[in-house]
VONU-82564 format. One line per 4 residues: number of its first residue (from 1); their letters; for each residue y, z, x of N, C-alpha, C. Coordinates in Angstrom, 3 decimals, padded with zeros to 6 digits. Example, Ala and Ser with C-alpha at 12.3 -4.5 7.8 and 13.67 -1.06 7.14 Angstrom:
BEGIN
1 = as = -005.690:007.800:013.190:-004.500:007.800:012.300:-003.300:007.800:013.200 | -002.250:007.080:012.850:-001.060:007.140:013.670:000.030:007.870:012.900
This chain:
BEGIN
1 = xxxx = 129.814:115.713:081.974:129.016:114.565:081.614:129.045:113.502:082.708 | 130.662:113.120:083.134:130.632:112.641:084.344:129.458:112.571:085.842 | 129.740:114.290:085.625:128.719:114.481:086.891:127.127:114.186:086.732 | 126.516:114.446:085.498:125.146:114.381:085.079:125.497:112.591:085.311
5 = xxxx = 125.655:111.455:085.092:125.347:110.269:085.028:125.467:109.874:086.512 | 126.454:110.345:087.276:126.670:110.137:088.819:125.325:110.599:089.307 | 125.031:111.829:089.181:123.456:112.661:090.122:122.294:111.938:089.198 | 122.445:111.134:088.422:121.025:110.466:087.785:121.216:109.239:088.233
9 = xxxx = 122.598:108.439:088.232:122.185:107.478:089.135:122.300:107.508:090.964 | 122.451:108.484:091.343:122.405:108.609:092.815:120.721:108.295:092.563 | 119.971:109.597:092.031:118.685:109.763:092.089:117.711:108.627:091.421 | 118.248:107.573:091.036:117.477:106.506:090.455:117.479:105.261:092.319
13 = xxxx = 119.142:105.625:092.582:118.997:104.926:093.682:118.149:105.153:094.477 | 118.138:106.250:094.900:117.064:107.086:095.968:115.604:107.063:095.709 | 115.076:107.139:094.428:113.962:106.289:093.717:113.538:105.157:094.355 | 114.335:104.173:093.548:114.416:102.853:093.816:114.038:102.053:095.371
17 = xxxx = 115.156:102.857:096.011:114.933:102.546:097.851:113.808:103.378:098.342 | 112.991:104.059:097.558:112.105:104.730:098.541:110.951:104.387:097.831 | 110.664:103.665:097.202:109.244:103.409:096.017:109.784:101.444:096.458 | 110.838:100.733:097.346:110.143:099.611:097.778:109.186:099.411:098.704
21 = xxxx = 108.427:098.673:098.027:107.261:097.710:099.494:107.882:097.213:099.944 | 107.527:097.496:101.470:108.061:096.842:102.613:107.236:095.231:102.571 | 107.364:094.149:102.729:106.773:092.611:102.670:106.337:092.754:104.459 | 106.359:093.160:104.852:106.064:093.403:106.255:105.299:093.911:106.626
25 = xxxx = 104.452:093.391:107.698:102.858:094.618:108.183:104.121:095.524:109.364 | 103.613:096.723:109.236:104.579:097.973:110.221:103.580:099.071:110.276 | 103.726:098.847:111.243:103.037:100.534:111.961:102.518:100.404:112.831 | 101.501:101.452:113.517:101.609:101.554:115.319:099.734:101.734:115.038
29 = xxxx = 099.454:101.294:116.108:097.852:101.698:116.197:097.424:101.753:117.733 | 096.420:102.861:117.854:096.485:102.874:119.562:094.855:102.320:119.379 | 094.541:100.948:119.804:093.521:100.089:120.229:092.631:100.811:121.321 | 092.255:101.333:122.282:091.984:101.731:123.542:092.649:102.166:124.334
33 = xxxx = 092.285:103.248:124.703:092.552:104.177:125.914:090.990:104.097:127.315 | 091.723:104.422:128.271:091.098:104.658:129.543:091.200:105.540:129.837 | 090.626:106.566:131.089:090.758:107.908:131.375:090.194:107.705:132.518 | 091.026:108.301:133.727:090.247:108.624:134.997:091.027:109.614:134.998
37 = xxxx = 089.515:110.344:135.862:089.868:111.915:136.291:090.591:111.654:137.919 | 091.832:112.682:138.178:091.969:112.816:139.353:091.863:114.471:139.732 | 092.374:114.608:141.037:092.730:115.982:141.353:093.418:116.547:140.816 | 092.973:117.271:139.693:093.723:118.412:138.639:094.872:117.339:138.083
41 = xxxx = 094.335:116.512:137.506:095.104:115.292:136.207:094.458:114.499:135.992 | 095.017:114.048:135.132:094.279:112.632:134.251:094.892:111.127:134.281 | 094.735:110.172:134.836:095.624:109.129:134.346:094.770:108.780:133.184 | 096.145:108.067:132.045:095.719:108.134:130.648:096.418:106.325:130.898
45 = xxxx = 095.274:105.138:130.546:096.229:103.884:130.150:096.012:103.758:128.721 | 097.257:103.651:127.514:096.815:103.803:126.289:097.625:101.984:126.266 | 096.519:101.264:125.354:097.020:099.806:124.706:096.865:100.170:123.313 | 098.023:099.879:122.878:098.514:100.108:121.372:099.450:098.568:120.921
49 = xxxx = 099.430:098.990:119.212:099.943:097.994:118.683:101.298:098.488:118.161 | 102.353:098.550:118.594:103.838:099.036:117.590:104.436:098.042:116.905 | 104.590:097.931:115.630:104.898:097.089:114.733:106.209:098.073:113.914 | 107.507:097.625:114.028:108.448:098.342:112.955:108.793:097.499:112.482
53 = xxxx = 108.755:098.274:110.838:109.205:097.909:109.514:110.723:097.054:109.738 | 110.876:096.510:108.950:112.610:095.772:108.461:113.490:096.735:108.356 | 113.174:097.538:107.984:114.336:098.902:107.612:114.726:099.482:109.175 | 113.399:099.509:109.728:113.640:100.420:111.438:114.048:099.413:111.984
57 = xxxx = 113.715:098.321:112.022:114.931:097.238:112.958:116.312:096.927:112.639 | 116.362:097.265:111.332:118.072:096.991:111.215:118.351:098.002:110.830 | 117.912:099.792:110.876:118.974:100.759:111.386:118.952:100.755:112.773 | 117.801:100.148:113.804:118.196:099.607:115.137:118.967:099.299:115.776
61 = xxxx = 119.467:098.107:114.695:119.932:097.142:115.311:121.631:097.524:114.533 | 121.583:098.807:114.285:123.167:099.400:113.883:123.353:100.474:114.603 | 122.280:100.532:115.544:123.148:101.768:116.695:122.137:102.950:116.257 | 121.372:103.125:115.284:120.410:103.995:115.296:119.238:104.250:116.307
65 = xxxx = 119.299:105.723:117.113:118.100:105.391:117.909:117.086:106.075:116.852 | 115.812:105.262:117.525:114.456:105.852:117.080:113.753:106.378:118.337 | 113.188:107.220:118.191:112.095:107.664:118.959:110.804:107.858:118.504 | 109.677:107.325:119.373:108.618:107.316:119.297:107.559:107.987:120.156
69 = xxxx = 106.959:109.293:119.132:106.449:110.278:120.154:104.791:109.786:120.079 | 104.602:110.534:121.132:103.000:110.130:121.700:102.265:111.489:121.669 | 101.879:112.268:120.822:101.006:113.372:120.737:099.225:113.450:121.705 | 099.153:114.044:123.187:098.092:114.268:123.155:097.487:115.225:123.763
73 = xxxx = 096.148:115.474:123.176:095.213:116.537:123.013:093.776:116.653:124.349 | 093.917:117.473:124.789:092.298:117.528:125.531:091.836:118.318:125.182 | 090.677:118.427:124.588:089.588:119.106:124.540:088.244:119.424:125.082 | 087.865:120.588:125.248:086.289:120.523:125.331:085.499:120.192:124.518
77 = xxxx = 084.599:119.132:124.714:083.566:118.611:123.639:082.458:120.008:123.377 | 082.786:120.805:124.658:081.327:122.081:124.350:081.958:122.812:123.262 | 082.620:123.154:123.285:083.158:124.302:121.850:084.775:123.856:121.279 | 085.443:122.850:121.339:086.332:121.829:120.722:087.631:122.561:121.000
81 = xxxx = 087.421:123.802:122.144:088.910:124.610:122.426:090.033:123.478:123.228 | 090.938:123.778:123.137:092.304:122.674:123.559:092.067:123.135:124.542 | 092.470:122.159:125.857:092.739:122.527:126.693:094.155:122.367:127.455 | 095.052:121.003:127.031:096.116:120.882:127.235:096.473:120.133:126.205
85 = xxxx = 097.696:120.527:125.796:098.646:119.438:125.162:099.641:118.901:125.341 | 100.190:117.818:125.042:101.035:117.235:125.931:102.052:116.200:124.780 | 103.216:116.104:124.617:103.876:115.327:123.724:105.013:114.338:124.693 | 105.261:112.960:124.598:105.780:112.421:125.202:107.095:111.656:124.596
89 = xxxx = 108.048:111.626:124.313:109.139:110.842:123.509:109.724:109.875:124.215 | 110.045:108.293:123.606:110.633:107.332:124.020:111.358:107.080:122.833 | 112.714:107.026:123.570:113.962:106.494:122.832:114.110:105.198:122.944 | 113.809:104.381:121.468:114.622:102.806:121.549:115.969:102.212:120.796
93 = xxxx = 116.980:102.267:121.661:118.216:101.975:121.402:118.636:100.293:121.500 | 119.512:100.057:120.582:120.041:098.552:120.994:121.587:098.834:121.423 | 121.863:097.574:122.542:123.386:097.826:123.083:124.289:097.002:122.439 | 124.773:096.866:121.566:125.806:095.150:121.240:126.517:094.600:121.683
97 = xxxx = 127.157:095.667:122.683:128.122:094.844:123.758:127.271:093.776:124.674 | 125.969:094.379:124.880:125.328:093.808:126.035:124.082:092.421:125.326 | 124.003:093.129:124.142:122.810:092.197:123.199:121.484:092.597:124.130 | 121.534:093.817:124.580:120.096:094.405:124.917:119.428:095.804:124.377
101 = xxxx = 117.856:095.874:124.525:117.401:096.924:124.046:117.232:097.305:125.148 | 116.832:099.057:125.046:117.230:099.963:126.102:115.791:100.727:125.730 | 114.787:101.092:126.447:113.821:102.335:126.128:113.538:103.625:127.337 | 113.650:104.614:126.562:113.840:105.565:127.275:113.172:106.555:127.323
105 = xxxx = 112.884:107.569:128.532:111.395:108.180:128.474:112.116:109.562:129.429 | 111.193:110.748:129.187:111.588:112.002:128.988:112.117:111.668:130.918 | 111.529:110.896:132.086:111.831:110.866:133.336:113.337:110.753:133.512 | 113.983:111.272:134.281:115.461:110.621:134.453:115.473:109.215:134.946
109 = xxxx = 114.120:108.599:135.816:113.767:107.435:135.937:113.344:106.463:134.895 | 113.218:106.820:133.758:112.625:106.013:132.759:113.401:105.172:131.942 | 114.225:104.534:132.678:115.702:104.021:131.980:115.302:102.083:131.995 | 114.227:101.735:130.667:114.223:100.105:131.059:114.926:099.426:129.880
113 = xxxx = 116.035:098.053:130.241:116.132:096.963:129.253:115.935:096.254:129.423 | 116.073:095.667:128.086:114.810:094.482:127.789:116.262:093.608:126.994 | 115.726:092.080:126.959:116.657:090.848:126.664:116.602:090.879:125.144 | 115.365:091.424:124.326:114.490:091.242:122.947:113.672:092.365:122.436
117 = xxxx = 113.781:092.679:121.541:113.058:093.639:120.916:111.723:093.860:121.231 | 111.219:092.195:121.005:109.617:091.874:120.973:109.228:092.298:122.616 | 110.420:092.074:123.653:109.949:092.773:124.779:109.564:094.136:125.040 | 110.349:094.633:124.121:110.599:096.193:124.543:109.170:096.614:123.704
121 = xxxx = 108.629:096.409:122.745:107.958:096.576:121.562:106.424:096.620:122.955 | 106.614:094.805:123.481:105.435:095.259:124.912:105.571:095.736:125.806 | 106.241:096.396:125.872:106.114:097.465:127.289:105.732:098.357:126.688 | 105.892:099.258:125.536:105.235:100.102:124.738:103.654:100.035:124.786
125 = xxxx = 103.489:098.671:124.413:101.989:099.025:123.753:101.197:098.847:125.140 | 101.231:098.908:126.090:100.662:098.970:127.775:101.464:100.365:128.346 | 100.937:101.292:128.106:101.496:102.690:128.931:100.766:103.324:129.539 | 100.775:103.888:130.678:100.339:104.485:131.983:101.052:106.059:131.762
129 = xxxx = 099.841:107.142:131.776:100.746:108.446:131.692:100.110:109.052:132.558 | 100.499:109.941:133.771:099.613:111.131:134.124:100.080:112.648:133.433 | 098.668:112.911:133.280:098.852:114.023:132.591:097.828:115.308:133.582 | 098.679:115.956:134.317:098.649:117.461:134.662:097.751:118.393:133.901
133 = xxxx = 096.520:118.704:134.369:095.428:119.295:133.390:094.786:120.672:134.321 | 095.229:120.543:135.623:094.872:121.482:136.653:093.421:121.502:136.469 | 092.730:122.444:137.032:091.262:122.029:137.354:090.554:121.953:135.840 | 089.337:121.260:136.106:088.550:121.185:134.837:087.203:120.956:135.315
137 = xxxx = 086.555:122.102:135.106:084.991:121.639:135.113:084.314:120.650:134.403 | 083.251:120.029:135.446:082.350:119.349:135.048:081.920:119.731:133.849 | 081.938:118.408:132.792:081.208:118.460:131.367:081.995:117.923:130.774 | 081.652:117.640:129.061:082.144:116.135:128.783:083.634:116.898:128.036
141 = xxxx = 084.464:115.873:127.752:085.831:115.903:127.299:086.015:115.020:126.050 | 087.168:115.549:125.470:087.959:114.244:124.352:089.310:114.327:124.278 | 089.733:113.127:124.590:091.582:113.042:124.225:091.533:112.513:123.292 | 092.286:113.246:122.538:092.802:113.265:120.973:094.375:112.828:120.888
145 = xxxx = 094.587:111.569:120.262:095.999:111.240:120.753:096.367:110.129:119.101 | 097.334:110.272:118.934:098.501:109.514:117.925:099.710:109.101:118.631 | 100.118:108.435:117.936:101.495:107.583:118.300:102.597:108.016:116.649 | 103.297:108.066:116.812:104.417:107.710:115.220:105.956:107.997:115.638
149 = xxxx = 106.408:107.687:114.920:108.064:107.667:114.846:108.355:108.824:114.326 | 109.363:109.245:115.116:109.521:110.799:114.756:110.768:110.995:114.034 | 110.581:111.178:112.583:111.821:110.750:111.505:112.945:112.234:111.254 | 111.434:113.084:112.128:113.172:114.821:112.174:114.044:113.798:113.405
153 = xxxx = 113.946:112.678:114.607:115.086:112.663:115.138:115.979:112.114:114.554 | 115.923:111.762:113.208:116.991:110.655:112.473:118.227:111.261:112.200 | 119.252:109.808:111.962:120.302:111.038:111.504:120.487:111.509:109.888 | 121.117:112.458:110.164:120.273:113.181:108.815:120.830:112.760:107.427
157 = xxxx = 121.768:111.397:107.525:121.602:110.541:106.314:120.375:110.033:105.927 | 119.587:109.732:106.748:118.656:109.049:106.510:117.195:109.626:106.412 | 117.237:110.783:106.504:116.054:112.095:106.626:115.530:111.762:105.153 | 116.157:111.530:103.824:115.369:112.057:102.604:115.120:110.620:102.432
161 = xxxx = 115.698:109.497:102.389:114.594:108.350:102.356:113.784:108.012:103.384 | 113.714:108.775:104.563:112.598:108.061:105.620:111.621:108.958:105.211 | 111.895:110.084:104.464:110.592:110.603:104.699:109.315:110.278:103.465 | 110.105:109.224:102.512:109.627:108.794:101.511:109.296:107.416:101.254
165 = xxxx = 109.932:107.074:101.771:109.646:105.646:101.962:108.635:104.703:103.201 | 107.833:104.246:102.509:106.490:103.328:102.920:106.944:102.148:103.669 | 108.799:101.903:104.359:109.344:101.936:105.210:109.018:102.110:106.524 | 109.065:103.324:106.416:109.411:104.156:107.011:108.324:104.538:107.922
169 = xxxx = 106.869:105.083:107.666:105.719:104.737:107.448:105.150:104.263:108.369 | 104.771:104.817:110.143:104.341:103.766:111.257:103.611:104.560:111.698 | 103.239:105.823:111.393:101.771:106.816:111.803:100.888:106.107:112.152 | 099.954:106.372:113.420:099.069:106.188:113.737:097.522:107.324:112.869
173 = xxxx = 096.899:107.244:112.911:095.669:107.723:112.563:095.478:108.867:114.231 | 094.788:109.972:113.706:094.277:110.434:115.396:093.215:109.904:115.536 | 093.100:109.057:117.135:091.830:108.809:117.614:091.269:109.943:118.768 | 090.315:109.625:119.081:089.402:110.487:119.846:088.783:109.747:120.814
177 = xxxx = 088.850:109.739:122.178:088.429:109.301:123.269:087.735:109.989:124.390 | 086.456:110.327:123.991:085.403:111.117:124.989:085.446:110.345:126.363 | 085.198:111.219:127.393:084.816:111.144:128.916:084.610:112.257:129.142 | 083.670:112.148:130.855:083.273:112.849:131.430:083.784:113.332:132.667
181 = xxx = 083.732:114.387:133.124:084.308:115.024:134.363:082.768:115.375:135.020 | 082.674:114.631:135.873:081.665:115.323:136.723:081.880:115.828:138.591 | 080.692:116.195:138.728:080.909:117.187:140.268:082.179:116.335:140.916
């Protein structure tokens, strides 16, 4: 009997914390992208909005990293076949010894901190990627791209309420960004 009242109130807790509204606007939106073609690549500048929830700043701000992946897609607009895909991950860590945030990117060079969150948050939403596409004929294109927080890197206390909770919750929508490759 013991055990039945313990696993009904674990599961009322787990309820409870995952069915609150967050009072906070949170989540990520990618505003505009640019695209120039180079010699067999693409530079991609994506301006986005990253907004995290109360919950993701103060498991942040307890030593939890988050990462935030960047999913993207090229396609041919003639028959909608992929042509490359490409996924990008940035780790944002806080230091407490130092009282700095740290963001981190798949480069062994990609090592920046920041004094403030709200800094680190803009260097995010201004990103510069080249992306390696090797040749591509002339004719039109679409990058297909999202942003979100990637909640399999969590630790795995926290896996069954992030994945339920409106928290938690910073998906981008996929957008679609046509250009052209010509002669």
């Amino acid at each position: 009997m013991r055990f039945c009242v313990s696993l009904l109130s674990t599961a009322v807790f787990f309820l409870t914390a995952c069915s609150q509204q967050g009072t906070d606007n949170h989540g990520f939106t990618i505003n505009d992208v640019s695209i120039s073609h180079a010699y067999q690549s693409l530079n991609v500048h994506f301006q986005q909005d990253l907004q995290l929830s109360q919950q993701a700043r103060e498991a942040l701000e307890h030593g939890v990293t988050l990462t935030i992946r960047l999913d993207i897609e090229l396609r041919d607009d003639a028959n909608m076949i992929s042509v490359q895909r490409d996924v990008r991950h940035y780790q944002l860590r806080y230091m407490p010894l130092s009282e700095r945030y740290q963001l981190s990117e798949e480069q062994p060079d990609g090592l920046q901190t920041f004094p403030r969150l709200r800094h680190l948050l803009a260097a995010m939403d201004d990103i510069n990627i080249h992306l390696l596409t090797g040749p591509l004929l002339p004719g039109n294109y679409e990058l297909r791209t999202r942003i979100h927080l990637d909640k399999s890197r969590l630790p795995t206390p926290m896996l069954l309420p992030a994945w339920f909770s409106s928290s938690w919750q910073h998906d981008s929508e996929w957008s679609v960004w046509p250009f052209v490759v010509s002669v």
